[in-house]
N, CA, C and O atoms as CSV, one atom per row, in Angstrom:
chain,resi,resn,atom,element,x,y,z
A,1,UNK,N,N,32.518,-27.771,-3.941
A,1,UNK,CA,C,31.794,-26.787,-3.161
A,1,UNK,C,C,32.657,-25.540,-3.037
A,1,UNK,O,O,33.873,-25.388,-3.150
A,2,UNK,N,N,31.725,-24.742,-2.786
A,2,UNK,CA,C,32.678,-22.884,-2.926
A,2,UNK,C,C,33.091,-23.284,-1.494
A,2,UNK,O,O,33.313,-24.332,-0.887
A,3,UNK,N,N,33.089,-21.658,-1.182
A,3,UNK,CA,C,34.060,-21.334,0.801
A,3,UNK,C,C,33.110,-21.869,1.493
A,3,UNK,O,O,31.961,-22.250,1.268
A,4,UNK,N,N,34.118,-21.806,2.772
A,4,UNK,CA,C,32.902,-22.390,3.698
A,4,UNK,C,C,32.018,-21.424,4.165
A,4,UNK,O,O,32.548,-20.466,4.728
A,5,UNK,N,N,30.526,-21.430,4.054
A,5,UNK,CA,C,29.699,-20.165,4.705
A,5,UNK,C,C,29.707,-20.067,6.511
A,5,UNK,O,O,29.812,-19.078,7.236
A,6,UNK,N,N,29.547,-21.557,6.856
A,6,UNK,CA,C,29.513,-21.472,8.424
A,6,UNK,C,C,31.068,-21.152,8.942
A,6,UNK,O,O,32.126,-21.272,8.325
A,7,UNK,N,N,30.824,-20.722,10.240
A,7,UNK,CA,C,31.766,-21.191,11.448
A,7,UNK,C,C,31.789,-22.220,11.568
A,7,UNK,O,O,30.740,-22.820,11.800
A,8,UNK,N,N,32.865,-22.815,11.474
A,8,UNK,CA,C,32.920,-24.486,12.090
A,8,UNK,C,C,33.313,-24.403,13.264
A,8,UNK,O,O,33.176,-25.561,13.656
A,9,UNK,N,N,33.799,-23.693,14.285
A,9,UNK,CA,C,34.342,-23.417,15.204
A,9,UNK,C,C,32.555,-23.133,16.320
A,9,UNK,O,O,32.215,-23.823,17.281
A,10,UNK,N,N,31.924,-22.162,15.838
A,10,UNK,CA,C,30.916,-22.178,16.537
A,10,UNK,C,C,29.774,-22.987,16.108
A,10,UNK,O,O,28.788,-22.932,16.843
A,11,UNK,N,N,29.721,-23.579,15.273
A,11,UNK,CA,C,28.882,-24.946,15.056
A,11,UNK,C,C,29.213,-26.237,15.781
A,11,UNK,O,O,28.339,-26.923,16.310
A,12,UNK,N,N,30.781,-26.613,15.792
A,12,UNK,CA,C,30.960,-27.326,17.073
A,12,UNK,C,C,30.804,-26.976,18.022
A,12,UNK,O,O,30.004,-27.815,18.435
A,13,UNK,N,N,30.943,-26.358,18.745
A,13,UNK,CA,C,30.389,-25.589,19.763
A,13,UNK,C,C,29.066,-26.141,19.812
A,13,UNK,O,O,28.978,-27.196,20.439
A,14,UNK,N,N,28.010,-25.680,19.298
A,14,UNK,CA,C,27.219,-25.999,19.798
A,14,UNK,C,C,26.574,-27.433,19.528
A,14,UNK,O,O,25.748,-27.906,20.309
A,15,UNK,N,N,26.937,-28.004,18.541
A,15,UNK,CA,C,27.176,-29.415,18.720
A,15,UNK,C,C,27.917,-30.103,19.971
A,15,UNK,O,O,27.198,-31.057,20.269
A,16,UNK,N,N,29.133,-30.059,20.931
A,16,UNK,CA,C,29.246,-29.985,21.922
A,16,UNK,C,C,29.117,-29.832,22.966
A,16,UNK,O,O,29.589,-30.466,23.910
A,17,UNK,N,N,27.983,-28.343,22.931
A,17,UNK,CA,C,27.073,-28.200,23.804
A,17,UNK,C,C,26.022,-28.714,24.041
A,17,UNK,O,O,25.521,-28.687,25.165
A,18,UNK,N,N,25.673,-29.084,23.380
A,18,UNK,CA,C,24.376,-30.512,23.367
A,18,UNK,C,C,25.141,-32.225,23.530
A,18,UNK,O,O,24.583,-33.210,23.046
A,19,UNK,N,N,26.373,-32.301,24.229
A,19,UNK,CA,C,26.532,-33.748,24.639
A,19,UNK,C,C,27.012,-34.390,23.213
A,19,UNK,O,O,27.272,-35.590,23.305
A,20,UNK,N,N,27.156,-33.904,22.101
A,20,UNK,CA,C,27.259,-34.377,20.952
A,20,UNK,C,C,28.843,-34.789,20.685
A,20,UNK,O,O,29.590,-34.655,21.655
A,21,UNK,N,N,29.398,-35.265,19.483
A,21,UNK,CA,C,30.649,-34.589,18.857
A,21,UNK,C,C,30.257,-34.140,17.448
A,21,UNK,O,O,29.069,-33.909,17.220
A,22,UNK,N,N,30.993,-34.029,16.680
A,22,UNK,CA,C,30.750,-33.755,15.149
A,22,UNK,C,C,31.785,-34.257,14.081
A,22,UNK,O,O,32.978,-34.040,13.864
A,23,UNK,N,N,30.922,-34.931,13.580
A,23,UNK,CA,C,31.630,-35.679,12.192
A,23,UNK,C,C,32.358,-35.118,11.697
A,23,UNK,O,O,32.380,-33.889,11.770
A,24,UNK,N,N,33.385,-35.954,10.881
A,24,UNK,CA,C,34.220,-34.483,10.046
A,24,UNK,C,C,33.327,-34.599,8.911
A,24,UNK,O,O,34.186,-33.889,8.389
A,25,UNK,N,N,32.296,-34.821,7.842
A,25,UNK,CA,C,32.097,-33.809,7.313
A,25,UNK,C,C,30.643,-32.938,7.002
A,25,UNK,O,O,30.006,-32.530,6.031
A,26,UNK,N,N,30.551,-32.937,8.777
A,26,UNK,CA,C,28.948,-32.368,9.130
A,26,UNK,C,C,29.185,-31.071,8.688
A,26,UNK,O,O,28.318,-30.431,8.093
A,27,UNK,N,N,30.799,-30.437,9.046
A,27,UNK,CA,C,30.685,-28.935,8.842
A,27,UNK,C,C,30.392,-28.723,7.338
A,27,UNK,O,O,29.508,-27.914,7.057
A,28,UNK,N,N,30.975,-29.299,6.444
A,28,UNK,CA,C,30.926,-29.369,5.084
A,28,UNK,C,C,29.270,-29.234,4.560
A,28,UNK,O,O,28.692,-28.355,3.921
A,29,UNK,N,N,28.847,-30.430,5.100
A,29,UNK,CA,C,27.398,-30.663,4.744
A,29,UNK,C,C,26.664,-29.163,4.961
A,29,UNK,O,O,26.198,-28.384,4.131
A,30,UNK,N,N,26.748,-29.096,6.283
A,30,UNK,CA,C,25.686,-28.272,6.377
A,30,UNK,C,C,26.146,-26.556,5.821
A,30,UNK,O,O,25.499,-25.587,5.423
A,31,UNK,N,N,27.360,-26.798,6.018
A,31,UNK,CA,C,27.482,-24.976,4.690
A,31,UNK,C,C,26.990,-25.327,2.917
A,31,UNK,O,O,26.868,-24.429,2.084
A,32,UNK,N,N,26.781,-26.690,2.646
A,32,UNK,CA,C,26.349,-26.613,1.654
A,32,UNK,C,C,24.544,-26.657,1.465
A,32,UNK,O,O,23.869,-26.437,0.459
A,33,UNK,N,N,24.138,-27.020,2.816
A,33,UNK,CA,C,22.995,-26.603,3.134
A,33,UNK,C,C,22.566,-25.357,2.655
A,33,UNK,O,O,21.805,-25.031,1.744
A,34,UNK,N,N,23.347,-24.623,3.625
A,34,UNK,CA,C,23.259,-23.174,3.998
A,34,UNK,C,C,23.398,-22.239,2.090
A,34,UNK,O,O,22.912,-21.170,1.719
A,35,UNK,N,N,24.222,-23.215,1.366
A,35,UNK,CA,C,24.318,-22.073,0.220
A,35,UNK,C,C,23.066,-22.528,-1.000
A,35,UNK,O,O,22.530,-21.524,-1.468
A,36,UNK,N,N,22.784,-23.224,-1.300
A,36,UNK,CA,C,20.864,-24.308,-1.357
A,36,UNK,C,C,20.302,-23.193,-0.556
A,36,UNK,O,O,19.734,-22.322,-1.214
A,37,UNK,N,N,20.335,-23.084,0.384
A,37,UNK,CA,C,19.021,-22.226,1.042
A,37,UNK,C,C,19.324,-20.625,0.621
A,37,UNK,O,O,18.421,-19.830,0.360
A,38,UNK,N,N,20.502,-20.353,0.607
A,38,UNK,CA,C,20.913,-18.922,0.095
A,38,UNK,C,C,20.151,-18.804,-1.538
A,38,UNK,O,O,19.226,-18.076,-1.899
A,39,UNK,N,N,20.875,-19.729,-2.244
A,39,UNK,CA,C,20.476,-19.521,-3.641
A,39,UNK,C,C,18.968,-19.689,-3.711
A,39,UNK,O,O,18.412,-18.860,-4.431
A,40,UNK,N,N,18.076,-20.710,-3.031
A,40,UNK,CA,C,16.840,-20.412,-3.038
A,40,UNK,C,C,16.217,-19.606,-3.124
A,40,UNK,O,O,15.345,-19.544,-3.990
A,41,UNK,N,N,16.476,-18.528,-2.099
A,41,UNK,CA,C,16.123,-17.419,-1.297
A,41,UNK,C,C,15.942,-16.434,-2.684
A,41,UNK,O,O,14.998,-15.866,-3.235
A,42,UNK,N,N,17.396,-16.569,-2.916
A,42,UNK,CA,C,17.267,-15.506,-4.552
A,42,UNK,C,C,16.774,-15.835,-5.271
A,42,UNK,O,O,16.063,-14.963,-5.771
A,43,UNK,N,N,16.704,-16.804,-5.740
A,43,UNK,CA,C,15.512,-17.154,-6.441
A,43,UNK,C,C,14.089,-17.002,-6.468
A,43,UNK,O,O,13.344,-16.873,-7.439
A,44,UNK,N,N,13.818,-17.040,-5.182
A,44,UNK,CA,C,12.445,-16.576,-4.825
A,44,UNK,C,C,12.409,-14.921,-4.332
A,44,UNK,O,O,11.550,-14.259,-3.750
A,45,UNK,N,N,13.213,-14.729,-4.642
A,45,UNK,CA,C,13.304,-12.517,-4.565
A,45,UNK,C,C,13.317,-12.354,-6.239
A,45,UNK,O,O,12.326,-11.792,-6.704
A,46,UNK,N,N,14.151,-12.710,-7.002
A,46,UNK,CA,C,14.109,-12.783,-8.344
A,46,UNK,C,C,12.267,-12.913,-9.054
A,46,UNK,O,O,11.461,-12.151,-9.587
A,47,UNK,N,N,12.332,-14.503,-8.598
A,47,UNK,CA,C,10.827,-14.550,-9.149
A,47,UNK,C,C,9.529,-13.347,-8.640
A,47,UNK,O,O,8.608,-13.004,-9.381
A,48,UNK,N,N,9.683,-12.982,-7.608
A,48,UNK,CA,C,8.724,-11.819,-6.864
A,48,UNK,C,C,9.034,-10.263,-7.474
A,48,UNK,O,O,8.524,-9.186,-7.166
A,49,UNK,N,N,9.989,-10.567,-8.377
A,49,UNK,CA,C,10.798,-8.981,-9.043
A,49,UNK,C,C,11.470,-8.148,-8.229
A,49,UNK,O,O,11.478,-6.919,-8.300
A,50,UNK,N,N,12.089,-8.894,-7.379
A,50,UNK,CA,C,13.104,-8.037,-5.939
A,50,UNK,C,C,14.176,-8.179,-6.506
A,50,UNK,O,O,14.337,-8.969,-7.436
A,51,UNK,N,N,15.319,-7.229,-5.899
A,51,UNK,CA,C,16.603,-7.791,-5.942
A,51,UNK,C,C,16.895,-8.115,-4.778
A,51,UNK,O,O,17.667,-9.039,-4.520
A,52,UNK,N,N,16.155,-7.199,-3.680
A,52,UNK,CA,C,16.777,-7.700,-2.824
A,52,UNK,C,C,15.919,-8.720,-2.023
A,52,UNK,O,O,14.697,-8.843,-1.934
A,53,UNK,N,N,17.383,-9.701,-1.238
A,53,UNK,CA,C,16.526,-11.062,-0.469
A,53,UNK,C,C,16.365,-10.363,0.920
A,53,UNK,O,O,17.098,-9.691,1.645
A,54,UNK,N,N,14.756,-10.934,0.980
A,54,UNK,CA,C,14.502,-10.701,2.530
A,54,UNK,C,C,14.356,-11.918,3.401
A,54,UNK,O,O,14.748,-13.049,3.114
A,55,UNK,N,N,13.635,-11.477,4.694
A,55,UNK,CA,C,13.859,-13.177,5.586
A,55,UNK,C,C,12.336,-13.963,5.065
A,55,UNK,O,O,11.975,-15.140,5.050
A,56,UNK,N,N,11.778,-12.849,4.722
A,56,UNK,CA,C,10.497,-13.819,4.227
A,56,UNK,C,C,10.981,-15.012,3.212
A,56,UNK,O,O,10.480,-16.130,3.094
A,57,UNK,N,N,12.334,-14.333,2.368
A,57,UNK,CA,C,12.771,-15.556,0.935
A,57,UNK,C,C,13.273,-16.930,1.813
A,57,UNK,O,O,13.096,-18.030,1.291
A,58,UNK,N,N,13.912,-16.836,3.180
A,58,UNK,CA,C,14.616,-18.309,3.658
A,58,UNK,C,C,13.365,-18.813,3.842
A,58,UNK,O,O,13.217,-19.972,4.228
């Protein structure tokens, strides 16, 4: 996996703030979420003939 996209610092956080703890490798998971939903996004600005991504693409 590339860099990390999230804060892990404020993702625990709010995992914490909800009574929770957090796995070690929830932070991992979910920035690889996050870059899946990024590359999607372009993909679906690409296919529409955009370059650029809007919030309609997440």
């Amino acid at each position: 996996m590339g860099e990390l996209l999230v804060v892990a610092s404020k993702v625990k956080d709010i995992v914490k703030g909800a009574g929770c703890n957090t796995g070690g490798g929830f932070v991992d998971a979910l920035s690889k979420s996050v870059e899946d939903m990024v590359n999607r996004a372009v993909e679906r600005a690409k296919g529409n003939g955009r370059k650029t991504v809007q919030a309609k693409d997440a």
